[in-house]
C-alpha positions in Angstrom: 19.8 176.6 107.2 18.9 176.1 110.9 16.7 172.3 111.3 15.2 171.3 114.0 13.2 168.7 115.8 11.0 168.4 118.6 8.6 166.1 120.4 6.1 168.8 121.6 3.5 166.1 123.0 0.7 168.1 122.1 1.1 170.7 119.5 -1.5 173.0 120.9 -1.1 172.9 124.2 2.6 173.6 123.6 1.3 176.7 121.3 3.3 180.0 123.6 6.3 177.6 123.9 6.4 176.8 120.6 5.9 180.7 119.8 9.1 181.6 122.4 11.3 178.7 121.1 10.8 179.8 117.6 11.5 183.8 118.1 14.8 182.9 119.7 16.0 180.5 117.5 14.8 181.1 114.0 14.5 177.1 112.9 14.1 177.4 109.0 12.7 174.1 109.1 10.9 172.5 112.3 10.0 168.8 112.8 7.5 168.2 115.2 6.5 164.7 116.9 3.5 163.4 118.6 1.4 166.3 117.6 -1.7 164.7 119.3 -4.5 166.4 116.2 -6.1 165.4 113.7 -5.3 167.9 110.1 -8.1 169.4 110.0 -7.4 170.5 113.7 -3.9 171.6 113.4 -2.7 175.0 113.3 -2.2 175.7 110.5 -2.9 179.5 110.6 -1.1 180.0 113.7 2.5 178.4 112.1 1.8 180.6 108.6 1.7 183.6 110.8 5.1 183.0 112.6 7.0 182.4 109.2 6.3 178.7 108.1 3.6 179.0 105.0 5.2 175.7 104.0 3.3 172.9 105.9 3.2 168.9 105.5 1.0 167.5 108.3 0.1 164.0 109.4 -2.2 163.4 112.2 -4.3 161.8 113.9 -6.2 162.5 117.5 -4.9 162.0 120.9 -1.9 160.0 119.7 1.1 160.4 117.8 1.2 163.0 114.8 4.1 164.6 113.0 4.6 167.8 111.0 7.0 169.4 109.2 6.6 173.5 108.9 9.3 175.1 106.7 9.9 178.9 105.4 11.3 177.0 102.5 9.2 175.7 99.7 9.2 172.1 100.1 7.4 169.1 98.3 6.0 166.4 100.0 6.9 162.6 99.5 3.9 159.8 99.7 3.1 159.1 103.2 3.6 155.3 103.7 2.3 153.1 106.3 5.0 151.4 108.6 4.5 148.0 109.9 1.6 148.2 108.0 -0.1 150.8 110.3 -1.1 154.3 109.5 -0.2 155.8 112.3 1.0 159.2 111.6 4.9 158.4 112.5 6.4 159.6 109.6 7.0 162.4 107.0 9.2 163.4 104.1 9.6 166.5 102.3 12.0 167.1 99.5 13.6 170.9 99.4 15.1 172.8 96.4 18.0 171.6 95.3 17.6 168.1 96.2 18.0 167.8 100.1 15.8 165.3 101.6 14.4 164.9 105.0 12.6 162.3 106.8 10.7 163.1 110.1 10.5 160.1 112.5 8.4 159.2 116.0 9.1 155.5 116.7 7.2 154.0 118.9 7.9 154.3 122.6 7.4 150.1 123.3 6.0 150.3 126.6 7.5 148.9 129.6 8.4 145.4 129.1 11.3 145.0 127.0 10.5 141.9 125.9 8.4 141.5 122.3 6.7 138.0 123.3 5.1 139.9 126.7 4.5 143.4 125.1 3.8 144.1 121.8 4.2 148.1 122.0 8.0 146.7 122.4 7.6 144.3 119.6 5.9 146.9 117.3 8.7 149.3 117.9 11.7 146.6 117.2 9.6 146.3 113.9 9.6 149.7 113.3 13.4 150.2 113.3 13.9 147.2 111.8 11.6 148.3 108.9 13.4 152.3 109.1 16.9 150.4 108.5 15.2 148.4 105.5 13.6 151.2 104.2 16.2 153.8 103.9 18.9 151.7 102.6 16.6 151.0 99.7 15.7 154.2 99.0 18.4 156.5 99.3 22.6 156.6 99.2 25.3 158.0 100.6 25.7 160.4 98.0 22.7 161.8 98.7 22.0 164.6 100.8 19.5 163.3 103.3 18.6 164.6 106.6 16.7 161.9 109.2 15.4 163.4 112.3 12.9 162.8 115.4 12.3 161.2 118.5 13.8 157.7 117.8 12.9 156.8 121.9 16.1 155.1 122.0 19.4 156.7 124.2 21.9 154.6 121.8 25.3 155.3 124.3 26.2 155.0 127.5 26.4 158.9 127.8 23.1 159.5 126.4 21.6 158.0 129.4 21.7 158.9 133.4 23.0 155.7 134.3 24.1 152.8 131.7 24.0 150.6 134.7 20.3 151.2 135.8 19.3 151.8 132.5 20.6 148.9 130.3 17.4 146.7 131.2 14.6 149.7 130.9 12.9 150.5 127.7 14.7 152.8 125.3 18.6 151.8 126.4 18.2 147.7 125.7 20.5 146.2 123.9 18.2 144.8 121.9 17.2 148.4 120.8 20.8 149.9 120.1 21.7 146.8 117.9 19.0 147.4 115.9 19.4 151.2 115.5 23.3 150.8 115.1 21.4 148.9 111.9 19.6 151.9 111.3 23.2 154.0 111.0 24.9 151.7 109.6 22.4 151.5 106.9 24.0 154.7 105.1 26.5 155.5 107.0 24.5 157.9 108.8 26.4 161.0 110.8 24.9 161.9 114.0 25.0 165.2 113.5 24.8 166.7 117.1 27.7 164.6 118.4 30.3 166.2 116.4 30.0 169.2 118.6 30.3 167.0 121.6 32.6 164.6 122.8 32.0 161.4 122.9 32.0 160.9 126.8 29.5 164.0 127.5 26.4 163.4 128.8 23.5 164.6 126.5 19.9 164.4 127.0 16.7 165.4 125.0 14.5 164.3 127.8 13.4 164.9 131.2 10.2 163.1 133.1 7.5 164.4 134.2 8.2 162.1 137.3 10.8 164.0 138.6 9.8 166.6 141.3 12.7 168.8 140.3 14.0 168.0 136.5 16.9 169.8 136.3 18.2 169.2 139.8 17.6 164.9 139.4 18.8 165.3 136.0 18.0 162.0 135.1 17.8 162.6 131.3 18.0 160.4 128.1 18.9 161.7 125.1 16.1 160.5 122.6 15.7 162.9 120.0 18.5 162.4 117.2 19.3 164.5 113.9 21.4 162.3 111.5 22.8 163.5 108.1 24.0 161.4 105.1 28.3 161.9 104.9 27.5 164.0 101.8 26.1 167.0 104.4 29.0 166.7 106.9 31.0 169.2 105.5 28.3 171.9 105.6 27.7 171.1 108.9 27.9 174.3 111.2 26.8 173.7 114.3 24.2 171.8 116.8 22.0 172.5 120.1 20.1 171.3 122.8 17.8 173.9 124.0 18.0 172.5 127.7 16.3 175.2 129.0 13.2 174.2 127.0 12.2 171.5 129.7 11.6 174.5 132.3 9.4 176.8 130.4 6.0 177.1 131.6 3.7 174.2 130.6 6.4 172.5 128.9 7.0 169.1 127.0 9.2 166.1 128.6 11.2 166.8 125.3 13.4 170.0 124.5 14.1 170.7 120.6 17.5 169.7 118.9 18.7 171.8 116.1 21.9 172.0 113.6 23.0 174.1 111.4 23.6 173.2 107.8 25.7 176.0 105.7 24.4 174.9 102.4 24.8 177.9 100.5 
């Protein structure tokens, strides 16, 4: 079972993209953040045609917006509000079997990192602190549980450019990896995609559209996480990065993240 996630910031603009990503790589289940539509707008049609008849959707227009599009039947878990805000930031489906998944978009927090100046930054510490709250309470270790999305924070030192230039700019604060090490520590939580990595390698999910040339500046953060509960690291197969994502034409700042889960 091949799961993926992917900021496409703007799921219709990103429509032949999304087409080309999905004939090469075959996700079984794709996550999709800041969709950018209301439901009623989304579609729909265009997702059952390429394999994915299975559909939860949450959105709402110009901002934010998630979906989840499956070949797999899948049933859908009550939408709740975070920080007391419906915003469209979250999903979760339950598959056959029992496997859970929970599709994230934190908030970004702006560009002050400091919650009494800026309170995009102070929603979004409420947010994670809220996601650590939340999934401890709801869900064990010895359940299998996938949680996946743009979290908009670059937790290590190798998931960012520079640690040095970076340590003070939203998305690589300390303030922000505390309270997401919170969020793994909550469970236990495997990130999935670094097992395939070591440690010390840079990784990125992200690219700005500031950059005149992306790939030569490289100047990356890895935002986009899968993590799996320690009952689904033995199936655990395999994980990607589809760099090349950031250079197709009319693309997002985000490239898709997949694993692999051999759960047969």
């Amino acid at each position: 079972m091949r799961v993926a996630t992917w900021n496409i910031n703007s799921v219709r603009l990103r429509r032949p993209i999304l087409e080309d990503y999905i004939h090469k790589h075959q996700p079984d289940i794709l996550c999709l953040q800041e969709t950018k539509v209301v439901n009623q707008d989304f579609p729909a049609s265009f997702f059952h045609q390429l394999g994915y008849p299975y559909q939860e959707i949450a959105g709402m227009k110009s901002y934010n917006g998630v979906a989840i599009l499956s070949k797999i039947p899948l049933t859908a878990n009550p939408i709740r509000p975070w920080c007391s805000m419906h915003d469209c930031r979250h999903l979760s489906v339950e598959l056959p079997g029992g496997l859970v998944i929970h599709n994230f978009y934190v908030p970004a927090g702006g560009d002050i990192p400091d919650p009494h100046l800026n309170k995009k930054f102070a929603h979004k510490l409420s947010f994670v602190r809220e996601m650590a709250d939340f999934l401890k309470s709801t869900h064990n270790t010895d359940q299998p549980v996938v949680i996946l999305g743009d979290f908009n924070i670059a937790p290590s030192p190798f998931d960012v450019w520079s640690h040095q230039q970076l340590i003070d700019v939203v998305s690589h604060t300390p303030v922000e990896i505390d309270l997401l090490n919170s969020v793994q520590q909550s469970l236990n939580w495997v990130d999935a995609v670094r097992q395939f990595f070591p440690e010390t390698q840079k990784l990125y999910s992200w690219w700005s559209y500031r950059a005149t040339d992306w790939k030569k500046s490289n100047r990356g953060r890895r935002l986009d996480h899968i993590w799996i509960t320690p009952k689904l690291r033995p199936f655990l197969q395999k994980a990607l990065i589809v760099e090349d994502a950031r250079g197709w034409h009319t693309p997002s700042d985000h490239v898709p993240v997949q694993i692999t889960l051999n759960l047969a």
